[in-house]
C-alpha positions as CSV (number, residue, x, y, z in Angstrom):
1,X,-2.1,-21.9,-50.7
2,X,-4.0,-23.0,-47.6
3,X,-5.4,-26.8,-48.0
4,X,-9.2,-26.7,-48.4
5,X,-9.8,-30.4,-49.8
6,X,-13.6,-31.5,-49.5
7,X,-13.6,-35.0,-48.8
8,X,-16.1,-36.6,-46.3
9,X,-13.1,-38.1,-44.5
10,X,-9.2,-38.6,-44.2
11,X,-7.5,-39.9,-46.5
12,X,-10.2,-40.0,-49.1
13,X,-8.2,-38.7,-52.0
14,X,-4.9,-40.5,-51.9
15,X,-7.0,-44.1,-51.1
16,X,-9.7,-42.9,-54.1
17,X,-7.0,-42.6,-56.4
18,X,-5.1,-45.7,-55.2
19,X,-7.8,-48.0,-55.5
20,X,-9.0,-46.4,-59.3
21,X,-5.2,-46.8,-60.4
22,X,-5.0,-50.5,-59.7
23,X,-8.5,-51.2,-61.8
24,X,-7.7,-49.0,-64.5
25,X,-4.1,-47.9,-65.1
26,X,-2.5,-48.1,-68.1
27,X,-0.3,-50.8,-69.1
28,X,2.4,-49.7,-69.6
29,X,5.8,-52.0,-70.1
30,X,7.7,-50.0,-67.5
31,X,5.6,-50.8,-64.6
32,X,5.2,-54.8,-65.6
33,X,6.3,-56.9,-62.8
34,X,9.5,-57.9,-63.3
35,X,10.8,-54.4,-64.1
36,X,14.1,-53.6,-62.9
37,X,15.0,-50.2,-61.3
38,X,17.8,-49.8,-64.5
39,X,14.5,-49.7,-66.5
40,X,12.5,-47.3,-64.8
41,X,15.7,-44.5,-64.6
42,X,15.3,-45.7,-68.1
43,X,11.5,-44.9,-69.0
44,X,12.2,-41.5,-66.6
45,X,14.9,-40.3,-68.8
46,X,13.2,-41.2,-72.1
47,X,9.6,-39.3,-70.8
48,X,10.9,-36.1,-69.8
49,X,9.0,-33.9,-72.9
50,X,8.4,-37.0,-75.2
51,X,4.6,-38.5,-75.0
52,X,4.4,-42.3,-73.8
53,X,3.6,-43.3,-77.3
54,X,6.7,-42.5,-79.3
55,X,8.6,-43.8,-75.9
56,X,7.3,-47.3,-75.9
57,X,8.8,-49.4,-78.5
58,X,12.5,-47.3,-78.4
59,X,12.3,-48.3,-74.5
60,X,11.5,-52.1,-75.3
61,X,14.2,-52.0,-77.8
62,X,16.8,-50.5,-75.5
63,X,16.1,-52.7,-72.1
64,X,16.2,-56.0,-75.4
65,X,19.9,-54.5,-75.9
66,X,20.8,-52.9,-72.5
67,X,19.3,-54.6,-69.6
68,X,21.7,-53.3,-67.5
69,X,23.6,-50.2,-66.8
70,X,27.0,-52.0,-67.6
71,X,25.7,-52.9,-70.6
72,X,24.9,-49.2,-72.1
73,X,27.9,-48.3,-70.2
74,X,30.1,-50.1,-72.4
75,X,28.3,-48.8,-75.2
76,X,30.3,-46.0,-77.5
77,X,28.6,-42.8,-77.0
78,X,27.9,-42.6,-80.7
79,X,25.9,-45.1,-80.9
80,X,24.0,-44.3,-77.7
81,X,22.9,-41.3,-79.1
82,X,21.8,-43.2,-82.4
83,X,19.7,-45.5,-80.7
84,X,17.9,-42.4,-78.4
85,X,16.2,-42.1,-82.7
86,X,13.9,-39.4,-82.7
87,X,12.9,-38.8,-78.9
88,X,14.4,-35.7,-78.9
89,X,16.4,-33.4,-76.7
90,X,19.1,-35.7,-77.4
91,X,21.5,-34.8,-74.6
92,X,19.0,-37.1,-72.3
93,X,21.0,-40.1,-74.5
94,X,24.3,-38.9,-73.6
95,X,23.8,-38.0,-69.5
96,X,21.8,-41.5,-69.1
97,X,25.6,-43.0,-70.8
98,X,27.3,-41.2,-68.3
99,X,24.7,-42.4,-65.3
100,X,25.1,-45.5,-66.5
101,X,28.6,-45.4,-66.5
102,X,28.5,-43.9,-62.5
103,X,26.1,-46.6,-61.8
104,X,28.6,-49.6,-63.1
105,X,31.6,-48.2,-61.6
106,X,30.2,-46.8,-58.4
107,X,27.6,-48.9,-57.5
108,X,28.3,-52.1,-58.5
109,X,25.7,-52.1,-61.8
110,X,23.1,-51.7,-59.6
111,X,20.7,-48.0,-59.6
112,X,20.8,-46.7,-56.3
113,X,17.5,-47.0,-53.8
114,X,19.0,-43.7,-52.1
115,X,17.4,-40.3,-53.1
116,X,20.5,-38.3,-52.5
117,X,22.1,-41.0,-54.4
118,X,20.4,-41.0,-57.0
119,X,20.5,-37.3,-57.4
120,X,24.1,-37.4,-57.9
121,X,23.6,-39.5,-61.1
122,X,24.4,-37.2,-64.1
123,X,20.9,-36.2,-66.1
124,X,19.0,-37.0,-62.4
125,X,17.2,-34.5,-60.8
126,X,15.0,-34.3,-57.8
127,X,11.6,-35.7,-60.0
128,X,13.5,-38.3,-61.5
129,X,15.3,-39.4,-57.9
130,X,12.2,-40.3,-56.4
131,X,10.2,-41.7,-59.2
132,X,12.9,-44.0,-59.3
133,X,12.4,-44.4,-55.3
134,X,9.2,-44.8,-55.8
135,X,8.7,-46.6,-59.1
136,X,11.9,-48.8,-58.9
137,X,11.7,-49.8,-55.5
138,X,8.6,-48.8,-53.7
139,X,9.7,-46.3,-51.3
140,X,7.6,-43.5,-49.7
141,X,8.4,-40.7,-52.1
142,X,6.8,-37.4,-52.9
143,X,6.9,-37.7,-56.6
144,X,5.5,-33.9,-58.0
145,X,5.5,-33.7,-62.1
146,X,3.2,-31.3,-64.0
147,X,0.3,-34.0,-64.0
148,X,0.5,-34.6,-60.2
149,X,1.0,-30.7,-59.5
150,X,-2.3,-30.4,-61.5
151,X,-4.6,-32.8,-59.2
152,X,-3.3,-31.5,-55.9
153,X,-4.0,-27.7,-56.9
154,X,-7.2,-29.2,-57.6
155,X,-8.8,-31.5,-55.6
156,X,-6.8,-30.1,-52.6
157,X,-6.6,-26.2,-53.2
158,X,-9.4,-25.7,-55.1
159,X,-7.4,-24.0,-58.2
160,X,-8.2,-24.7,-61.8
161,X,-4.3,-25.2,-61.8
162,X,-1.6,-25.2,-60.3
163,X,0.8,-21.7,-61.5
164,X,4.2,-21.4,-61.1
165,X,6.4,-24.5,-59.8
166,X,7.1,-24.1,-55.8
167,X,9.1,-26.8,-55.4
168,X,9.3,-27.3,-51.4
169,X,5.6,-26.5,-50.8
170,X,4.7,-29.2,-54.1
171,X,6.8,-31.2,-52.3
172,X,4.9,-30.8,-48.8
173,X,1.5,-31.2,-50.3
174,X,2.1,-34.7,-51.8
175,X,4.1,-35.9,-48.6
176,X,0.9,-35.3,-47.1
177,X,-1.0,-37.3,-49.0
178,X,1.1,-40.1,-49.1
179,X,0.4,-43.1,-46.5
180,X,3.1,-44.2,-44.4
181,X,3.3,-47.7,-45.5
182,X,5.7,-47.8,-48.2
183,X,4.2,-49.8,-50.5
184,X,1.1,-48.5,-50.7
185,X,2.8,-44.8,-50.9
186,X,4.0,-45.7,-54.3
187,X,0.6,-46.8,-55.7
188,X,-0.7,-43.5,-54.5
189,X,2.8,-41.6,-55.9
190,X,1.7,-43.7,-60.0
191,X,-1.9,-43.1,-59.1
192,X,-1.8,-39.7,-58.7
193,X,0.5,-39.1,-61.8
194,X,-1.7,-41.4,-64.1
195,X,-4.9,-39.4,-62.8
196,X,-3.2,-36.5,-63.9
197,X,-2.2,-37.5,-67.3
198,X,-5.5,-39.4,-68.1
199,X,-8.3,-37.7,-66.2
200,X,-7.6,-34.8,-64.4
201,X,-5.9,-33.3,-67.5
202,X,-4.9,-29.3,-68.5
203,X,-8.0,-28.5,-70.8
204,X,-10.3,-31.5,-70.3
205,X,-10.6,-32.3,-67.1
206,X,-13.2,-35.7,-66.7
207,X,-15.0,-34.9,-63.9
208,X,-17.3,-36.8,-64.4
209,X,-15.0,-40.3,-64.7
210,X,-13.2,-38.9,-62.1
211,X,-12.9,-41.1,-58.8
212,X,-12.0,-38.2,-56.3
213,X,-14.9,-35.9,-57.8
214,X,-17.1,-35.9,-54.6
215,X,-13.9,-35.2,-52.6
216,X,-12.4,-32.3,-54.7
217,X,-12.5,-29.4,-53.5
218,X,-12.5,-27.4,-57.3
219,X,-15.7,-29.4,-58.2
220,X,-17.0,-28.3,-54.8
221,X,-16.3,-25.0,-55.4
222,X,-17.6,-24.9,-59.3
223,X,-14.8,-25.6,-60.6
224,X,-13.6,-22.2,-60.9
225,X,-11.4,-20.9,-64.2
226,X,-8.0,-20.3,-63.4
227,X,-6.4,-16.4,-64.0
228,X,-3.2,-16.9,-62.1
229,X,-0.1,-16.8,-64.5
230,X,1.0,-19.6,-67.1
231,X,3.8,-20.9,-68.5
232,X,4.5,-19.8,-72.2
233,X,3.2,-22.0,-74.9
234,X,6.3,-23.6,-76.8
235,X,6.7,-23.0,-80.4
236,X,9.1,-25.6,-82.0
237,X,8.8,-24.4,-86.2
238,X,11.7,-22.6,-86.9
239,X,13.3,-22.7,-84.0
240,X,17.1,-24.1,-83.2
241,X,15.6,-27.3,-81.6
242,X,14.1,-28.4,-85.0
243,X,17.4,-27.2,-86.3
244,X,19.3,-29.0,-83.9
245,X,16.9,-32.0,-85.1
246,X,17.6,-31.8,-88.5
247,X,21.6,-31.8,-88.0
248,X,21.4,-35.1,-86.0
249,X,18.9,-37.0,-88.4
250,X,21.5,-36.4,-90.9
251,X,24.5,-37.4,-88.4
252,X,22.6,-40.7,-87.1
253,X,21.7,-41.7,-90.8
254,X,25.0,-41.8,-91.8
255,X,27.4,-44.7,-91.4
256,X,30.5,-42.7,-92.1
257,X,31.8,-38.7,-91.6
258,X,29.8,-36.5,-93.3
259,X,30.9,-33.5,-95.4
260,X,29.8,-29.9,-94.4
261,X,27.7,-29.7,-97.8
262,X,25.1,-32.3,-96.5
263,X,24.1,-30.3,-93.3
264,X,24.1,-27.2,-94.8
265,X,21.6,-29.3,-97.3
266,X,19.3,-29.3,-94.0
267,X,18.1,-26.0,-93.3
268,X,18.4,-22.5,-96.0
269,X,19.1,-19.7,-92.9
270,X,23.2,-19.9,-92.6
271,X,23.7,-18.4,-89.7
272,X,21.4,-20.3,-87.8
273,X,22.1,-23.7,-89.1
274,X,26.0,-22.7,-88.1
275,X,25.1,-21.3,-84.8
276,X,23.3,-24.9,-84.4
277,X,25.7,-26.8,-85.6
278,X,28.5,-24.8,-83.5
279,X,26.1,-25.6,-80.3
280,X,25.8,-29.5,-80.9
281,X,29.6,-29.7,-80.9
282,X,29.9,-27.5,-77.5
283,X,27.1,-30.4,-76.4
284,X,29.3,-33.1,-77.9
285,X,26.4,-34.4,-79.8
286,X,28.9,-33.3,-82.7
287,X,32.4,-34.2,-83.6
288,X,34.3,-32.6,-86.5
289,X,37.1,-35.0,-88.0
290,X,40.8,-33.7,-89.1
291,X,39.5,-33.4,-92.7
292,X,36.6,-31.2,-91.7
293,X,34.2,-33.9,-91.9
294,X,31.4,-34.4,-89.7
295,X,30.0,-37.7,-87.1
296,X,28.0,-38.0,-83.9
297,X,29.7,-37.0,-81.1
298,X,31.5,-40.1,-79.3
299,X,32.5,-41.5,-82.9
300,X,36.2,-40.5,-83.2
301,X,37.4,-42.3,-80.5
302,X,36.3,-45.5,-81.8
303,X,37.1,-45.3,-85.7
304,X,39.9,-45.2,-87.7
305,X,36.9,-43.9,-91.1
């Protein structure tokens, strides 16, 4: 796409949005002063697919227990996963364990600053490496999520949305908007996201709230409907996530191994409950014990039950 952003000058956009985020952003515990980069890798690992709501008190609960990365490090796996509750996709728990565990032995408890780094991290991609960059330490960062992918095709392309993920060019269009001053590169980074996730959003967009409206180039152009492709709506009834679910309520309920007879309790289709069950043990979110008993993955090594 060729940039085609209306403004009625540069850098209208990213200083709009910068100087709307600081009035009315959320407040949100992960971006209170005082917030260590070990708990935004945190909030970044617990907010991929799970809305800020259900992530808020489990993330207050965890930095109360784990304030550092030694400290969930040290943690058995098992329990790890317990804690993670009901956020789902619980294989986030067990890779944040492991980057935690990199992070204590490799960098001295302390998250790297370092992109490249931090991309080495197990569970870390290339969004979650620089929103920690950004987020954690301030850097000049292109951060691109759904939210912020949204507002660019936008405000500067003039699409109802943005299509299919192109990660270099999505990359290049929010380098572009950042400042070069570091600081005020990650306000834009948040302030882009939040407008995003607040304003600028999928199916009711607030143009009329918005702060960049006189500068958007969709609003200029009538704010056209979108026809380029989509991604497929998720289902989740019936399907071998809520399965997977299920298995691991009964797993993290129980205090002890549990016998075959109270999963298969969970869910009527056989073969699908023991093609489930089958993939949480290749995940190791499963462990079956010597008497055929069942516990969360991470439990055998630390009980003698």
């Amino acid at each position: 796409m060729t940039a085609v952003l209306h403004r009625s000058g540069p850098g209208e956009l990213p200083a709009r949005t910068a100087e709307w985020f600081r009035a009315h952003a959320r407040d949100l515990p992960w971006r209170r002063p005082g917030t260590t980069p070990w708990g935004v890798l945190v909030s970044e690992f617990m907010l991929q697919q799970t809305p800020v709501s259900r992530v808020e008190p489990v993330w207050l609960r965890w930095m109360e227990e784990w304030p550092r990365p030694s400290a969930l490090a040290a943690e058995p796996r098992a329990e790890v996963v317990r804690a993670w509750g009901k956020l789902g996709y619980p294989r986030r728990a067990m890779r944040l364990h492991a980057a935690a565990q990199v992070i204590t032995t490799e960098h001295g408890d302390r998250v790297p600053s370092d992109v490249t780094a931090l991309e080495a991290l197990p569970g870390v991609g290339s969004y979650t490496a620089r929103a920690v960059a950004a987020f954690g330490y301030g850097l000049r960062a292109p951060v691109v999520d759904t939210n912020v992918r949204r507002v660019v095709a936008r405000a500067v392309h003039g699409a109802g949305d943005a299509g299919p993920a192109r990660t270099k060019a999505d990359l290049a269009d929010v380098d572009a908007l950042l400042p070069a001053d570091e600081g005020e590169a990650a306000v834009v980074s948040a302030a882009l996201m939040e407008l995003g996730a607040v304003v600028c959003t999928a199916r009711s967009p607030r143009c009329g709230t918005c702060p960049v409206s006189t500068a958007c180039a969709w609003v200029a152009a009538g704010r056209p409907e979108y026809t380029g492709p989509r991604r497929p709506a998720q289902g989740f009834a019936g399907t071998d996530r809520q399965v997977r679910g299920r298995l691991m309520d009964v797993l993290r309920a129980a205090d002890r191994p549990v016998p075959k007879a109270a999963l298969d309790a969970v869910w009527a289709d056989r073969a699908q409950r023991d093609r489930c069950l089958d993939s949480l043990l290749v995940d190791g979110l499963a462990e079956q014990a010597a008497d055929g008993r069942f516990v969360l993955g991470g439990t055998l090594a630390h009980t003698t039950d």
